[in-house]
C-alpha positions in Angstrom: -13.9 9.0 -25.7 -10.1 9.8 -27.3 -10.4 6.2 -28.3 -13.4 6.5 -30.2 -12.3 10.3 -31.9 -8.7 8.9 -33.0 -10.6 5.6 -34.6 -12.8 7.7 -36.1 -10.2 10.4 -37.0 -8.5 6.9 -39.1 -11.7 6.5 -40.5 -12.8 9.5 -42.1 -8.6 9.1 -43.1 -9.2 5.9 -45.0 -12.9 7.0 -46.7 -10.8 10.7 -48.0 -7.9 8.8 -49.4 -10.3 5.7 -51.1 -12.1 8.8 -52.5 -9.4 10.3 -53.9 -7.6 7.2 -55.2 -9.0 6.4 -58.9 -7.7 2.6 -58.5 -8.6 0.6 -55.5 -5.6 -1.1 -55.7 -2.1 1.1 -56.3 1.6 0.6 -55.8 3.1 2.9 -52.8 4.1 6.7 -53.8 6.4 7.8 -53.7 6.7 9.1 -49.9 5.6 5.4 -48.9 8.4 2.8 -48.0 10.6 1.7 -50.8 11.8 -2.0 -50.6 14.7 -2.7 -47.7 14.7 0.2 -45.4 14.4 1.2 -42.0 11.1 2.6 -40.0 11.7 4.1 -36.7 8.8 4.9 -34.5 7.8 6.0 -31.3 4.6 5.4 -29.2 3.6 7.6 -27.0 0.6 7.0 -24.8 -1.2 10.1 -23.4 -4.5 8.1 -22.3 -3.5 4.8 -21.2 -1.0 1.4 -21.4 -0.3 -2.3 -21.4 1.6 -1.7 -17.9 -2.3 0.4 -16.6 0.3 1.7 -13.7 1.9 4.6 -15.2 2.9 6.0 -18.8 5.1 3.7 -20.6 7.1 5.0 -24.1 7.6 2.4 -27.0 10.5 2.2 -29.8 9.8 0.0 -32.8 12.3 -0.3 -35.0 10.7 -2.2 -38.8 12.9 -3.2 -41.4 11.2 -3.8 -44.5 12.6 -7.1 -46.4 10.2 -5.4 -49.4 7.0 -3.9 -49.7 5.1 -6.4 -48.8 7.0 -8.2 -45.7 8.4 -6.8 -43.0 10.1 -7.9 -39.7 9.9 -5.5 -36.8 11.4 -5.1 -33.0 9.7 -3.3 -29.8 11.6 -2.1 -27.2 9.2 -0.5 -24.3 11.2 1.1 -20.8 8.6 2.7 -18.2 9.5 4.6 -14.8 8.0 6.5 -12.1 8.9 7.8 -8.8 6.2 9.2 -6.4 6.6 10.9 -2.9 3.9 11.7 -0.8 4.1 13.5 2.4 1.3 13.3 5.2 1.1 15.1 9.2 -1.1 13.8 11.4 -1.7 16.9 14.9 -3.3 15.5 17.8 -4.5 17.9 20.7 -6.7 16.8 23.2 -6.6 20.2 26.1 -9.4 21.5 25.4 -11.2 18.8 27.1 -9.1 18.3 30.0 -6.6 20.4 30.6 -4.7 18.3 33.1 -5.5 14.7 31.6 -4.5 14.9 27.5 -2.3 14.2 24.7 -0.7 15.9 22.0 0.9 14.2 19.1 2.3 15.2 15.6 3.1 11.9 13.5 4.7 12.7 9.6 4.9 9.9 7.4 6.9 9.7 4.0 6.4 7.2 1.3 7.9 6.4 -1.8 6.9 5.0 -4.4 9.1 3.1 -7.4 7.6 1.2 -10.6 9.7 0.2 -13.2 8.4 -1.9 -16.6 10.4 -3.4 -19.6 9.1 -4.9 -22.9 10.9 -6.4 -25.6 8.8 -7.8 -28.7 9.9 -9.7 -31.8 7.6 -9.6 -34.9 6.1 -10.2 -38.5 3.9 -7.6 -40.2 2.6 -8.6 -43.7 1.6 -5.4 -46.1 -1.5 -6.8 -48.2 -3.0 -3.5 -49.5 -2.3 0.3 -49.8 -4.8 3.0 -50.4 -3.1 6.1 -51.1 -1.9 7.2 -48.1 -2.9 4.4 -46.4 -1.5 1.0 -45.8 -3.1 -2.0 -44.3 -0.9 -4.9 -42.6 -1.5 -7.7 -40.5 0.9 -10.1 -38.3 1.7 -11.2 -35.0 4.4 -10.8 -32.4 6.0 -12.4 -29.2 7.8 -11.3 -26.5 8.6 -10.7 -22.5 7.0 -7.9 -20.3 8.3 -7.2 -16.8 7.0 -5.1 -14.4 9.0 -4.1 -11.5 7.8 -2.4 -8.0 9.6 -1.4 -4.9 9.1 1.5 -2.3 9.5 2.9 1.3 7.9 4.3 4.5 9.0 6.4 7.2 6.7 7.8 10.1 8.3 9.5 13.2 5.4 9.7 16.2 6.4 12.7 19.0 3.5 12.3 21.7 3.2 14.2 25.0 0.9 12.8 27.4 -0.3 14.5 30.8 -2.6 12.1 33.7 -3.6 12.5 36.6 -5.5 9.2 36.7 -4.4 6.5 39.3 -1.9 8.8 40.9 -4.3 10.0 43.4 -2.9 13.2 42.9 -4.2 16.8 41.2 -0.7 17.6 39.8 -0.6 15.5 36.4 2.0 13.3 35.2 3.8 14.3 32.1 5.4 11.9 29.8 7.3 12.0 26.5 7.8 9.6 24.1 9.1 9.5 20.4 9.0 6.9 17.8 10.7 6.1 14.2 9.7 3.5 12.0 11.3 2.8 8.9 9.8 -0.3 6.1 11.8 -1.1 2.9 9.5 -2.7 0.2 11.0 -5.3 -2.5 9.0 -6.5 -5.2 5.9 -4.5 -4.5 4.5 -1.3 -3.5 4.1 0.5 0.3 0.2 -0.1 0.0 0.9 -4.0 -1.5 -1.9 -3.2 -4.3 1.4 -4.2 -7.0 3.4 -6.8 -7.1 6.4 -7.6 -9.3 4.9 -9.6 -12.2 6.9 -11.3 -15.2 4.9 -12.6 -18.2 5.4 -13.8 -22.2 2.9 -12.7 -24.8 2.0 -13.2 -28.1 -0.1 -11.5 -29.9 -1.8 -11.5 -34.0 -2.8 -8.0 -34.7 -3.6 -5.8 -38.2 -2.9 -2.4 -38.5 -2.7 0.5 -40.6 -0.3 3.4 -41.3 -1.5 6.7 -42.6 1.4 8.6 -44.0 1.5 12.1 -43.0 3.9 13.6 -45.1 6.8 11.7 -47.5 8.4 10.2 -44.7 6.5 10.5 -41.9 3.2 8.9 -40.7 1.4 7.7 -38.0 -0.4 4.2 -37.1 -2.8 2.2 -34.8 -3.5 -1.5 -34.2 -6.5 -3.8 -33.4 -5.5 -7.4 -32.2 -6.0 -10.6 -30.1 -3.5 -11.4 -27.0 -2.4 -14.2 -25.1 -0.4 -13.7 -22.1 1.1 -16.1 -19.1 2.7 -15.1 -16.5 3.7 -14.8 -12.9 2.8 -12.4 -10.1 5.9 -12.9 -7.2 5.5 -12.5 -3.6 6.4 -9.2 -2.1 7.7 -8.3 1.1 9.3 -5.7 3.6 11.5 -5.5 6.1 10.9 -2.9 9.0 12.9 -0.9 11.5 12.2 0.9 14.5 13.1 2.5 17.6 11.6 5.1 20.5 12.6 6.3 24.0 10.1 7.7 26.5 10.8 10.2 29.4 8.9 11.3 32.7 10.0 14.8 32.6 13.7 14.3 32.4 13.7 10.3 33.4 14.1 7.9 30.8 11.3 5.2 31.3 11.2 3.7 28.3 14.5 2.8 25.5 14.0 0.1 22.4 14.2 -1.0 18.9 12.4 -3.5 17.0 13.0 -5.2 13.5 10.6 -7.4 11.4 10.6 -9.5 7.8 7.5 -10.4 6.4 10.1 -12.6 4.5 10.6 -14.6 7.6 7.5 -13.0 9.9 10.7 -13.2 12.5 10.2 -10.2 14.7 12.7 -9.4 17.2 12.3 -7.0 20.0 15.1 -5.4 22.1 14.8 -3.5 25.6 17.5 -1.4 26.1 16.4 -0.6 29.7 16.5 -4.1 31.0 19.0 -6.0 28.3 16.0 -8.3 27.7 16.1 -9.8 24.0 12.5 -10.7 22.8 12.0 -13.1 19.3 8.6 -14.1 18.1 7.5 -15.5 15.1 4.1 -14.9 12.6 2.6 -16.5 9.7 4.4 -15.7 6.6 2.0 -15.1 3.4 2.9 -16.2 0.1 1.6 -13.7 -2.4 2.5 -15.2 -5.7 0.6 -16.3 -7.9 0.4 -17.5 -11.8 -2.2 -16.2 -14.9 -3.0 -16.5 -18.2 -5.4 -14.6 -19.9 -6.8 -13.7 -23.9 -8.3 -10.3 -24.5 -8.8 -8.4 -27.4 -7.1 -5.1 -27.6 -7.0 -1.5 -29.4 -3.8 0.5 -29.2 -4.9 4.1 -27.9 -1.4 5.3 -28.3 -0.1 7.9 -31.1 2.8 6.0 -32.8 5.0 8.6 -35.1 7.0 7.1 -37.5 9.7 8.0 -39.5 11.3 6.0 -42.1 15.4 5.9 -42.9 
């Protein structure tokens, strides 16, 4: 819906400024670019982006060679950090009150996503309608997108039995667990993956000038894009001990790659070493795709 209001906001723009304008044709006013200077912008995207992820700010820097031809840079830098915190309570007494468990497990993930673009490009001026002016071009450039995260859960479980003793006086145990996964190249949940691409796109636009130096713009355009999604992985560490009452039963760590699907398994209590190995997935994956697209970002401008 802010799509369709700010395309129609640019309309009812263009059919005020034709009204007023007694030629249909007209060179630039005054507060519209003169020939060889500099046009700094920034666009900021409140609804949505090329990286779909998270918000993503974009500097364009267009030097006009005249008023008619103009040669323009994009710079676009996006980051985001996300924590989230979960507790897990487990009580089982009030079904048994000598055969249950209790457990508290708190998990911690975070969450990194990172995105560069850089853009080269050609914008040709063909008309102005008093504040108004119409371009077209095209542009090519590089777009990275960058993900990475962790996960930590620590598991505290007490467990009271009396099953298989052959006793009425239950068996307590204690045990405690931490596990800790580094992600590289994607995120804790693995729906993102790093991805590196080149795009090229044709495009027109228009800028309506707000006030002498200032205005504000929007484009429609055609993209072609290729690229590569790389495969993600994660590397895990863990440990945990276990006690009946005061008796340690129970000592060892663990480590695993989905790199290498090597896990290895170490018993503290009896020295025993255990390596086994797993499939390892290769995620990767290359795409190309043409879509047509409408910039929903505001782009202020400001010219030098």
């Amino acid at each position: 819906m802010k799509k369709h209001l700010l395309s129609l906001g640019f309309a009812v723009a263009a059919i005020t400024a034709a009204a007023q304008s007694n030629n249909s044709y007209q060179e630039k006013p005054a507060y519209q670019l003169p020939d060889g200077l500099l046009a700094v912008e920034l666009q900021v995207n409140p609804f949505s982006n090329d990286f779909t992820t998270f918000k993503m700010g974009e500097l364009k820097g267009r030097l006009f060679l005249n008023n008619k031809h103009v040669i323009r840079l994009a710079i676009g830098v996006g980051y985001d950090t996300d924590t989230e915190d979960t507790n897990t309570n487990k009580d089982t007494r009030n079904y048994d009150s000598n055969n249950y468990t209790i457990g508290t497990t708190t998990t911690k993930s975070d969450k990194k996503q990172t995105a560069l673009k850089l853009g080269l490009g050609y914008e040709y001026h063909f008309a102005s309608y008093g504040r108004l002016d119409f371009y077209a071009g095209a542009e090519a450039g590089y777009e990275g997108k960058f993900y990475s995260g962790t996960k930590t859960t620590v598991t505290n479980e007490t467990n009271s039995s009396t099953y298989g003793t052959g006793a009425t006086t239950p068996i307590v145990t204690t045990s405690n667990s931490t596990e800790k996964i580094e992600y590289s190249k994607m995120l804790p949940d693995g729906s993102k993956y790093n991805e590196r691409s080149f795009y090229a796109n044709i495009f027109t636009g228009l800028d309506f000038y707000v006030y002498k130096n200032l205005y504000i713009g929007t484009e429609l355009g055609i993209s072609f894009k290729t690229g590569k999604h790389e495969n993600g992985y994660y590397d895990s560490t863990s440990q945990g001990q276990s006690y009946r009452g005061s008796m340690m039963i129970g000592n060892w760590s663990e480590t695993y790659s989905s790199e290498t699907g090597v896990k290895t398994h170490l018993n503290y209590m009896s020295g025993q070493t255990t390596i086994t190995g797993s499939t390892v997935t290769d995620r990767s994956s290359k795409s190309t795709n043409v879509k047509v697209y409408v910039e929903p970002a505001i782009r202020l401008g400001w010219i030098f």
